[in-house]
C-alpha positions as CSV (number, residue, x, y, z in Angstrom):
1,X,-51.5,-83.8,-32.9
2,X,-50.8,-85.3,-36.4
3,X,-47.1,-87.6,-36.1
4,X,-45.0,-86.2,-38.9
5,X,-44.7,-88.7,-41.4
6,X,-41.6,-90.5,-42.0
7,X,-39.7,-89.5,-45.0
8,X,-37.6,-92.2,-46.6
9,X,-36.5,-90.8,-49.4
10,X,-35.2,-87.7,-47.2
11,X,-33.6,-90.2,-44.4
12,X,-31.9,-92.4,-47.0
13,X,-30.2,-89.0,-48.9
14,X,-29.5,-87.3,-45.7
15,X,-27.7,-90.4,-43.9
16,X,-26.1,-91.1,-47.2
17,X,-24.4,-87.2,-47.0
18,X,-23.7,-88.2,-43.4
19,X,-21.5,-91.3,-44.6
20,X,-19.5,-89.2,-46.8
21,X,-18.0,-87.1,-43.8
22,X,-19.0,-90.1,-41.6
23,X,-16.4,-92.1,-44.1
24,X,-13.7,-88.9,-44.4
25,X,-13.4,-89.4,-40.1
26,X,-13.0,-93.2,-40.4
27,X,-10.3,-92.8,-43.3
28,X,-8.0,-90.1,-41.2
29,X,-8.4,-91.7,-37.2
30,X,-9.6,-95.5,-37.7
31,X,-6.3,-96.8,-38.6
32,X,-3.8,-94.2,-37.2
33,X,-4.9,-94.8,-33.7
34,X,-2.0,-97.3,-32.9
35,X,0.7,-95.4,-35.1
36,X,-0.2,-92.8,-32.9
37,X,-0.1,-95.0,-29.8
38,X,3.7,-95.8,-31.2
39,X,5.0,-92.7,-31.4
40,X,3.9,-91.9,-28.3
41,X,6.4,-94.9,-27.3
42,X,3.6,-97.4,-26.3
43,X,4.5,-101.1,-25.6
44,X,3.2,-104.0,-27.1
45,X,1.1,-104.9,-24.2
46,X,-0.3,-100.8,-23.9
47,X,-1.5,-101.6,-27.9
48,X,-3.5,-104.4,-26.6
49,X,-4.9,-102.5,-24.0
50,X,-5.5,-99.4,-26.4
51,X,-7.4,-101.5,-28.6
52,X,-9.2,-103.4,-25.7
53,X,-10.2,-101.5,-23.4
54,X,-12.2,-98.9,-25.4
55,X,-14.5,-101.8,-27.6
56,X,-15.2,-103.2,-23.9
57,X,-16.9,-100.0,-22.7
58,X,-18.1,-99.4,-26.3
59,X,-20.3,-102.8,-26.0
60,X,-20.7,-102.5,-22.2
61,X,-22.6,-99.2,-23.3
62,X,-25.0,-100.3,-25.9
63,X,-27.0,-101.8,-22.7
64,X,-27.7,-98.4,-21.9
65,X,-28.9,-97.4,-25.6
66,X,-32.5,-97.8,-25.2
67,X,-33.1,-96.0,-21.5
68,X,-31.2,-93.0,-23.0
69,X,-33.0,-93.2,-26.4
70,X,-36.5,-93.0,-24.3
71,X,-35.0,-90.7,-21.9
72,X,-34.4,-87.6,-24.6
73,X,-37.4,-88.7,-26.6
74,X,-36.2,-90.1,-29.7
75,X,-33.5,-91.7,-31.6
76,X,-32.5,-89.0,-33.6
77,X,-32.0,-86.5,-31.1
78,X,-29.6,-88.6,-29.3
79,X,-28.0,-89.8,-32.4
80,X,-27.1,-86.0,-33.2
81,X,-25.9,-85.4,-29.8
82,X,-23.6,-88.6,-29.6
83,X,-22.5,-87.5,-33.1
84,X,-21.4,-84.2,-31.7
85,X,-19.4,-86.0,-28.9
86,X,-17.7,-88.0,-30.9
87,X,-16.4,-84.4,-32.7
88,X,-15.5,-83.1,-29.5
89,X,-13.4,-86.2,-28.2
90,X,-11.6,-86.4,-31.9
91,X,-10.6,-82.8,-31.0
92,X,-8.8,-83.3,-27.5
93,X,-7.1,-86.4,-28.9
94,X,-5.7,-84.0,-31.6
95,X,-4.2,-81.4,-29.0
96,X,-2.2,-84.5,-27.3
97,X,0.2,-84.4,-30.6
98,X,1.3,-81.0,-29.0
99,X,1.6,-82.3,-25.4
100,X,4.9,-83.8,-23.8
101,X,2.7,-84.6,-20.9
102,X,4.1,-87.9,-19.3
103,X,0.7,-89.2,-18.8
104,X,-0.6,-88.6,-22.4
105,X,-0.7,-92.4,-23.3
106,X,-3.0,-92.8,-20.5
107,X,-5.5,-89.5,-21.9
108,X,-5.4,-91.2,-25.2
109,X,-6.5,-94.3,-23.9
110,X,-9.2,-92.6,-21.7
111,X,-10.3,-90.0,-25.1
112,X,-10.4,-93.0,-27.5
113,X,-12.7,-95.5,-24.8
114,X,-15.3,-92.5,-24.4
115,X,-14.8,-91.9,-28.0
116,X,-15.6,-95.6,-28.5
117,X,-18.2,-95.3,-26.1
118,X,-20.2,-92.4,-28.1
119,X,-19.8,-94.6,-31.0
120,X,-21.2,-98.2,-29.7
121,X,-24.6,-96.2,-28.0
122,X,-24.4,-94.7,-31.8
123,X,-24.7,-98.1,-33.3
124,X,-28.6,-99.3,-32.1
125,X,-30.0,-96.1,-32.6
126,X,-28.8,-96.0,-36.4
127,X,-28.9,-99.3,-37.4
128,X,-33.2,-98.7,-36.1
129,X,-33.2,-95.5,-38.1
130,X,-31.4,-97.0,-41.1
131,X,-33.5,-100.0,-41.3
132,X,-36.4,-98.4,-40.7
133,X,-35.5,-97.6,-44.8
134,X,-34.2,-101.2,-46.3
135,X,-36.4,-104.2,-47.4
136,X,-34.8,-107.3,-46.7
137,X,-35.1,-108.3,-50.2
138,X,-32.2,-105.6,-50.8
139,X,-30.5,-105.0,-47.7
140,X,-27.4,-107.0,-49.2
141,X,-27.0,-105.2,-52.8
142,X,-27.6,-101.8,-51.5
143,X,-25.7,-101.8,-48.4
144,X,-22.7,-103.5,-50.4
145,X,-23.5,-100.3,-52.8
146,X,-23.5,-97.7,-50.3
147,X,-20.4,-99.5,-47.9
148,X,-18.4,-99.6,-51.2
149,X,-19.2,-95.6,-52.5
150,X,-18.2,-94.4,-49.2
151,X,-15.3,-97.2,-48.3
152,X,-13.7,-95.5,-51.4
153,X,-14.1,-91.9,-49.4
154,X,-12.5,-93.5,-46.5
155,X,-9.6,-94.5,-48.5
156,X,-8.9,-91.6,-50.1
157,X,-8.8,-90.2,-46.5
158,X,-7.0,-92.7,-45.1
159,X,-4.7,-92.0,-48.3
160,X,-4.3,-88.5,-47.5
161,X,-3.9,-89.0,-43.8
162,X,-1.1,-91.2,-44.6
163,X,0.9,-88.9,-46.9
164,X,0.2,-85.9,-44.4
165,X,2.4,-88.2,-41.7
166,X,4.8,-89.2,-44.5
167,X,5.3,-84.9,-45.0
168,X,5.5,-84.5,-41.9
169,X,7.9,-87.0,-40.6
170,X,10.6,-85.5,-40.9
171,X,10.7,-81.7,-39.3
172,X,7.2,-82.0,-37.1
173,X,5.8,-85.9,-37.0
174,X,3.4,-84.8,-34.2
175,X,1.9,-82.2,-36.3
176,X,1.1,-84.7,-38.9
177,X,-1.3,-86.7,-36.3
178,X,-3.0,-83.0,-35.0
179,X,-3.8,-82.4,-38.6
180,X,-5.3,-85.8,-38.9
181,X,-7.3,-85.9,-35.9
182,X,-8.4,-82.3,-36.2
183,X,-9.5,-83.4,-40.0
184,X,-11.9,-86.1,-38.4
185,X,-13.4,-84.0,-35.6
186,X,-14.4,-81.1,-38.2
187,X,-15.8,-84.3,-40.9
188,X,-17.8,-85.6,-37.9
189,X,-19.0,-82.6,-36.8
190,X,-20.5,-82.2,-40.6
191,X,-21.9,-85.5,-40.3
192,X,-24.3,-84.5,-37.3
193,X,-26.0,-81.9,-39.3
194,X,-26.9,-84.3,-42.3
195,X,-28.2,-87.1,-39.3
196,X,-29.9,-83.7,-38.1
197,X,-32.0,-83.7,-41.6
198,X,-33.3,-87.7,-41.3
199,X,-37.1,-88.7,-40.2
200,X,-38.0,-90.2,-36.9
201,X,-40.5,-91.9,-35.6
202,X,-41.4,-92.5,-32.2
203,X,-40.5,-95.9,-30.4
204,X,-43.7,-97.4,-28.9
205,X,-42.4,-98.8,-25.2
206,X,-44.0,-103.0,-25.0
207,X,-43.0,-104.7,-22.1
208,X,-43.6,-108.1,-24.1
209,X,-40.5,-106.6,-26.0
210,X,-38.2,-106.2,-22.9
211,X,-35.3,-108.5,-21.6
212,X,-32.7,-108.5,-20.0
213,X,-29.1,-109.5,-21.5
214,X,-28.9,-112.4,-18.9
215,X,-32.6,-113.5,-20.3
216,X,-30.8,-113.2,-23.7
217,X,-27.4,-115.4,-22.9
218,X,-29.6,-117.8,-21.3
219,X,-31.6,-118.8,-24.3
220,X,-28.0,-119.8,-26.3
221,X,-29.7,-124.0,-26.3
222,X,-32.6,-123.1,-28.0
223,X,-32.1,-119.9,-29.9
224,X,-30.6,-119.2,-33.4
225,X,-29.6,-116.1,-33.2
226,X,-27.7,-116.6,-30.0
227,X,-25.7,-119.4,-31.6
228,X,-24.9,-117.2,-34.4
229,X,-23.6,-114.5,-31.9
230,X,-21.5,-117.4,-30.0
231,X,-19.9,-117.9,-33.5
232,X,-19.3,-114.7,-34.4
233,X,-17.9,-113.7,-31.5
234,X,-15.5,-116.3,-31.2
235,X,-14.1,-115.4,-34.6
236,X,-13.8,-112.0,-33.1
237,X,-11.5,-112.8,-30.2
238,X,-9.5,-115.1,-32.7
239,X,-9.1,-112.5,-34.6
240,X,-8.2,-109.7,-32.0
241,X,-5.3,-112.2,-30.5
242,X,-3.7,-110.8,-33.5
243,X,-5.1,-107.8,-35.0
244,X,-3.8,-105.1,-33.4
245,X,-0.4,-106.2,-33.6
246,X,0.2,-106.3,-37.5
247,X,0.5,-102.6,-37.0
248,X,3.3,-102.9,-34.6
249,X,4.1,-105.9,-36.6
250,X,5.0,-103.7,-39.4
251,X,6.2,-100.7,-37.6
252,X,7.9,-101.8,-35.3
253,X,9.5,-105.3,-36.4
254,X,10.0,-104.7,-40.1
255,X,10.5,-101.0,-40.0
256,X,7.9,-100.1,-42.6
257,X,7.5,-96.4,-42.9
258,X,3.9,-94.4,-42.4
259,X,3.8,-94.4,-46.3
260,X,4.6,-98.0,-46.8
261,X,1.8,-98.7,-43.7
262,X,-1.0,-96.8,-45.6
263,X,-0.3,-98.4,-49.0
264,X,-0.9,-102.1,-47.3
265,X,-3.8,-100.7,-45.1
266,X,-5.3,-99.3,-48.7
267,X,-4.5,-102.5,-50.8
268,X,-7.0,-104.1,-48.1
269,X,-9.8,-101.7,-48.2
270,X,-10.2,-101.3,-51.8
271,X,-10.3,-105.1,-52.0
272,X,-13.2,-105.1,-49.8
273,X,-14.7,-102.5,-51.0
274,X,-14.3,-103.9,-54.3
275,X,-15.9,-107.4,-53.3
276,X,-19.0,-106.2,-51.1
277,X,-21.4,-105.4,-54.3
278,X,-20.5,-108.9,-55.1
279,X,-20.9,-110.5,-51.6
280,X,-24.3,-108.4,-51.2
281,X,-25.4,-110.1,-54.5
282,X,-24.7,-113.5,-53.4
283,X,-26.3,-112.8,-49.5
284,X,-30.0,-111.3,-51.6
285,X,-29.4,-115.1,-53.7
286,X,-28.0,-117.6,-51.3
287,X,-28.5,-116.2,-47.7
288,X,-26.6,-114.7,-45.5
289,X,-25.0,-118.0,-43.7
290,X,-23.6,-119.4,-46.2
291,X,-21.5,-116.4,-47.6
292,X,-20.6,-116.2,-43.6
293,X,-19.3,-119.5,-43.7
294,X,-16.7,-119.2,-46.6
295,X,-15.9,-115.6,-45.8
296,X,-15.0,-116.8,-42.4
297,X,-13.2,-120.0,-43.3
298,X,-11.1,-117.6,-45.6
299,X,-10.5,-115.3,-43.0
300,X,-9.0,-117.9,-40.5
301,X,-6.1,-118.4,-43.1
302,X,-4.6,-115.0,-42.9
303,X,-3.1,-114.8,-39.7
304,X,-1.0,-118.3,-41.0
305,X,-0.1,-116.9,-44.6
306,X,1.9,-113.9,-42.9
307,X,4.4,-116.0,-41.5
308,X,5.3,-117.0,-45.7
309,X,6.6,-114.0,-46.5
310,X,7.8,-110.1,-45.5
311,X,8.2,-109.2,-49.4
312,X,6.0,-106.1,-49.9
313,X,4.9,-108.0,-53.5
314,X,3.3,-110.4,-51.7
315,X,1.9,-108.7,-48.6
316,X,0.4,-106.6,-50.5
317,X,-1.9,-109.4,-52.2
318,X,-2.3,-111.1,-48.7
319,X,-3.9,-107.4,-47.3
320,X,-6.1,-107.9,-50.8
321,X,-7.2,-111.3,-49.8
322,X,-7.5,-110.5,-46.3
323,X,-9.8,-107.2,-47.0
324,X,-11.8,-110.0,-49.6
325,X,-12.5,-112.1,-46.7
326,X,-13.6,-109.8,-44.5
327,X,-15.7,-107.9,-46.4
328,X,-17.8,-110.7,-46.5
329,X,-18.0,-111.5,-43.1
330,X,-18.8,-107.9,-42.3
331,X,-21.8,-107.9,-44.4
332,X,-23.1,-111.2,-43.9
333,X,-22.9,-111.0,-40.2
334,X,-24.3,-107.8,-40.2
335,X,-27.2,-108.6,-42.1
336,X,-27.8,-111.5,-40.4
337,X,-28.7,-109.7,-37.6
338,X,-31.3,-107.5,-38.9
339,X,-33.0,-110.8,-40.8
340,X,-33.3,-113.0,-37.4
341,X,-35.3,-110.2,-35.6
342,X,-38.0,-108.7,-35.2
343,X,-38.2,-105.2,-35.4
344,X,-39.2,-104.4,-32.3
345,X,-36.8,-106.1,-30.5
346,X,-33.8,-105.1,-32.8
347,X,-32.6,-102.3,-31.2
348,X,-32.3,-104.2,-28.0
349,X,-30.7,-107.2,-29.5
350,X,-28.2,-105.3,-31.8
351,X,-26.9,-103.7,-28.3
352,X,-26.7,-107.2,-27.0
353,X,-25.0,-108.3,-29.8
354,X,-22.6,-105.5,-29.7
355,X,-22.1,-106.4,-26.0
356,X,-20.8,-109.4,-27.0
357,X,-18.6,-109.1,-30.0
358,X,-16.8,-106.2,-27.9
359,X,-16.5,-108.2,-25.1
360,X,-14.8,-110.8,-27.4
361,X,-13.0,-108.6,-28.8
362,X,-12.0,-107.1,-25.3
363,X,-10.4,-110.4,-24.2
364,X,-8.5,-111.0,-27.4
365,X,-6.7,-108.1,-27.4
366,X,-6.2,-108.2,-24.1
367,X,-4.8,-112.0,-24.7
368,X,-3.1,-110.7,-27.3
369,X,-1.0,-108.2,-25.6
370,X,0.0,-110.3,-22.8
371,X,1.3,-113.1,-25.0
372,X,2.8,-110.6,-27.7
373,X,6.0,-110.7,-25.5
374,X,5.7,-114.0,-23.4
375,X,5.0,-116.1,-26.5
376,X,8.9,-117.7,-27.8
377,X,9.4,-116.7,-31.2
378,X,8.8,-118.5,-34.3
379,X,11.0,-117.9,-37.8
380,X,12.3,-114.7,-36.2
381,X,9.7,-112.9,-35.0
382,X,7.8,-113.5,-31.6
383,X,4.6,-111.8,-33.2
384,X,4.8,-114.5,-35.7
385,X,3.7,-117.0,-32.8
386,X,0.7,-114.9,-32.2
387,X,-0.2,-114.8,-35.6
388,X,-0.2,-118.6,-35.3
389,X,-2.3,-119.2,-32.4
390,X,-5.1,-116.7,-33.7
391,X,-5.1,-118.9,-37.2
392,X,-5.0,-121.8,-34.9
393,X,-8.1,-120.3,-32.6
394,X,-10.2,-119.1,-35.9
395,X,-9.7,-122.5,-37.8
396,X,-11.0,-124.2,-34.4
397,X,-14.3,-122.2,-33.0
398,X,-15.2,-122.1,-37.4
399,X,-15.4,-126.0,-37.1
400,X,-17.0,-125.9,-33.7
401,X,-19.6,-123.4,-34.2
402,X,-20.1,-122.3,-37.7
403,X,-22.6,-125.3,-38.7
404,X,-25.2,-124.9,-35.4
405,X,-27.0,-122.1,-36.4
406,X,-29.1,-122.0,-39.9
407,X,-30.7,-119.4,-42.3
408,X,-33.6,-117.6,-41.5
409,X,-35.1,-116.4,-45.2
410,X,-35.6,-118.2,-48.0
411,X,-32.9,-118.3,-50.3
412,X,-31.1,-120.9,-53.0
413,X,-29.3,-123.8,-51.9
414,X,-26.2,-123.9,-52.7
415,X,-22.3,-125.9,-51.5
416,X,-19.7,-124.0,-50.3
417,X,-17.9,-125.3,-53.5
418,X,-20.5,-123.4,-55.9
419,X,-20.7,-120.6,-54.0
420,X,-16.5,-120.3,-54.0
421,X,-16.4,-120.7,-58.0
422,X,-19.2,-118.1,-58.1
423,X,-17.6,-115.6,-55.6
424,X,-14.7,-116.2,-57.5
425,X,-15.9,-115.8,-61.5
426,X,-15.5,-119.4,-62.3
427,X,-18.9,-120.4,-62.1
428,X,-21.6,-118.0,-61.5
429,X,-24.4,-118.8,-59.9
430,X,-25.7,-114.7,-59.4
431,X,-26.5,-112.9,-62.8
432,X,-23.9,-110.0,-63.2
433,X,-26.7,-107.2,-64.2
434,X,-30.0,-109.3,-62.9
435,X,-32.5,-106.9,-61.2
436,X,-33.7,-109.7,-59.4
437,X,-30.7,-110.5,-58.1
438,X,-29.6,-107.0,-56.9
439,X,-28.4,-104.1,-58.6
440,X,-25.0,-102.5,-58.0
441,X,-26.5,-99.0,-57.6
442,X,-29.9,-99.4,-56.1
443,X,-32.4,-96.2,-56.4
444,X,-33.9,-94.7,-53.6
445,X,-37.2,-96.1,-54.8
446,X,-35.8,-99.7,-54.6
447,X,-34.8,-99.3,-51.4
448,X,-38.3,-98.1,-50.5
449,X,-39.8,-100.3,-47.5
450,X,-42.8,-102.4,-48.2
451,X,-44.4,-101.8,-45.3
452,X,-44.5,-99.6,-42.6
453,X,-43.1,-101.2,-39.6
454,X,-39.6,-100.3,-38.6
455,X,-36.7,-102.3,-39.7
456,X,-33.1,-101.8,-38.4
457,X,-29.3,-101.8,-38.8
458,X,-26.3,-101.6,-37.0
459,X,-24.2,-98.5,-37.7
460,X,-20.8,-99.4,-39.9
């Protein structure tokens, strides 16, 4: 029987449609989850567990990715299936805005962990299919394209999402988050029937090509990649002694309304989304480490520069700076990843990755909850203490960790020093319009394997 040949061109349109609704879910749910949370008159410590306990399970499931991708024959038919639960699950998580049920905090936490949990076995499978489609020569310019078209869908969503709570605030505020989550559920259910459309090819089982995640941990002495993960995982549970709680933060403590709340969430995601064609040029030139390395140092300052100021002036350029920095620790990271190995293992070891960063993430959060009202407070505010420690942790594991793993590609050398003046304007070391340096809207024909083996990358 002749294997139906793998369509690229079809694949990259098709998941590219899929990103648009893909994006409109993100924009209406990703960052209304904890305002939610709140009104249903959650505690500090039930945030931390709201955001922990679903990316735990999440990454605890990717171990399971592979099995089930063999077990239903191919990694788009459980892609569309997992796509199709994650609809369902944003659904029932938009009837609990009409419940007064005294348990609901404890469905939402149980519907957002198996809606997390759809989403991390999501991640391997797409990230094979995607990959499967990107040379590595311009993985960082057209996925820095792509992330920026549809991270300006998101925004508009999260936009719209924001003034629909803002309406609705006043005579029905728990219709405002069913028409939000209903919103996503109907986007994502769109989105599985343009993953429906991609190619597939089947995954050829090689036992040479199977370990186990202890077989993985256990190599962190002599392997790269693993000392990369250590990194970025670390910066993760920094991070996540702190993250969730700028949303109470400015809910809560300084009485922000939902409109104020989506204007700061927006000023950092267009500032990302502005910087990741420009980060993606500099990964293709420089590599992907060293744009990790000042994106992360960056990123360790922003818990510390909140305690400065409350004036919405300046928060709002410290949610620009902040969506700046991580933008480029997203990418890079993410990259990384699909750079240090080998396609037939990727699958496998961006699950194990994943397993990782979300048990990092799992601990922080949890961490962070707990301390949230132990910790004494600092110029007012006992969040501000948090806020400190996490700056604190990130500035620490970056000096620890972020110089024992190297590059894995060829790329130019350059200091942290030119490489800031460059990211910056000052002094450019990437050509603005150079086609060898990346284009800001890559065709479909540049993005055109050059070869046929698979190649992967993570979902995001």
């Amino acid at each position: 029987m002749k294997r139906r040949r793998f369509d690229v061109h079809g694949s990259l349109r098709a998941s590219f449609k899929d990103g648009i609704f893909a994006a409109i879910m993100l924009g209406v749910t990703e960052h209304y989850a904890i305002p939610f949370a709140l009104f249903m008159a959650a505690t500090v410590q039930q945030v931390g567990w709201i955001s922990a306990v679903p990316n735990l399970l999440g990454s605890i499931s990717q171990l399971f990715a592979v099995p089930l991708i063999r077990w239903l024959g191919g990694r788009l038919k459980f892609l569309v299936r997992a796509v199709i639960a994650q609809a369902i699950l944003l659904l029932c998580i938009a009837s609990l805005a009409g419940t007064e049920l005294s348990f609901r905090l404890g469905l939402l936490l149980l519907l957002l962990a198996l809606f997390t949990v759809s989403g991390g076995l999501i991640g391997p499978a797409w990230g094979s299919l995607m990959s499967d489609c990107i040379p590595l020569s311009k993985r960082g310019s057209y996925f820095g394209w792509r992330n920026r078209i549809l991270g300006m869908i998101a925004v508009l969503s999260m936009v719209g999402a924001g003034l629909v709570l803002y309406w609705t605030r006043e005579f029905s505020p728990s219709m405002g988050f069913f028409i939000i989550f209903l919103v996503g559920a109907a986007a994502r259910l769109v989105s599985s029937a343009y993953i429906a459309r991609m190619s597939d090819v089947p995954i050829k089982k090689n036992p040479a090509h199977d370990f186990t995640f202890f077989m993985f941990v256990a190599r962190f002495r002599e392997s790269n990649f693993v000392k990369f993960i250590a990194y970025v995982a670390t910066l993760t549970f920094s991070s996540y002694l702190a993250s969730p709680f700028f949303t109470v933060f400015m809910l809560r403590d300084l009485q922000f309304s939902y409109l104020t709340y989506m204007v700061l969430q927006v000023a950092s995601t267009v500032a990302g989304l502005v910087a990741l064609p420009w980060w993606g040029r500099h990964a293709d030139l420089v590599g992907n480490v060293r744009v990790l390395r000042l994106s992360g140092f960056l990123a360790t300052l922003v818990p510390l520069l909140w305690l400065i100021s409350h004036n919405l002036v300046y928060l709002g350029l410290l949610q620009m700076f902040a969506g700046f920095a991580w933008s480029g620790v997203t990418l890079s990271a993410t990259n990384f990843v699909y750079d240090a190995v080998t396609p037939q293992k990727r699958i496998r070891c961006i699950g194990y990755f994943n397993v990782i960063n979300g048990t990092a993430l799992f601990f922080g959060a949890a961490l962070g909850g707990f301390l949230a009202s132990r910790l004494p407070p600092l110029l007012g505010y006992s969040l501000h203490s948090l806020f400190g420690l996490s700056s604190l942790c990130r500035l620490g594991f970056y000096f620890l960790l972020s110089r024992r793993f190297q590059e894995v590609r060829p790329s130019q050398a350059v200091s942290s020093q030119e490489l800031f003046f460059s990211v910056v304007g000052l002094r450019p070391v990437v050509e603005p319009h150079g086609q060898a340096r990346g284009s800001t809207s890559p065709s479909l024909d540049s993005a055109a394997p050059r070869s046929g083996r698979p190649r992967a990358r993570a979902h995001g």
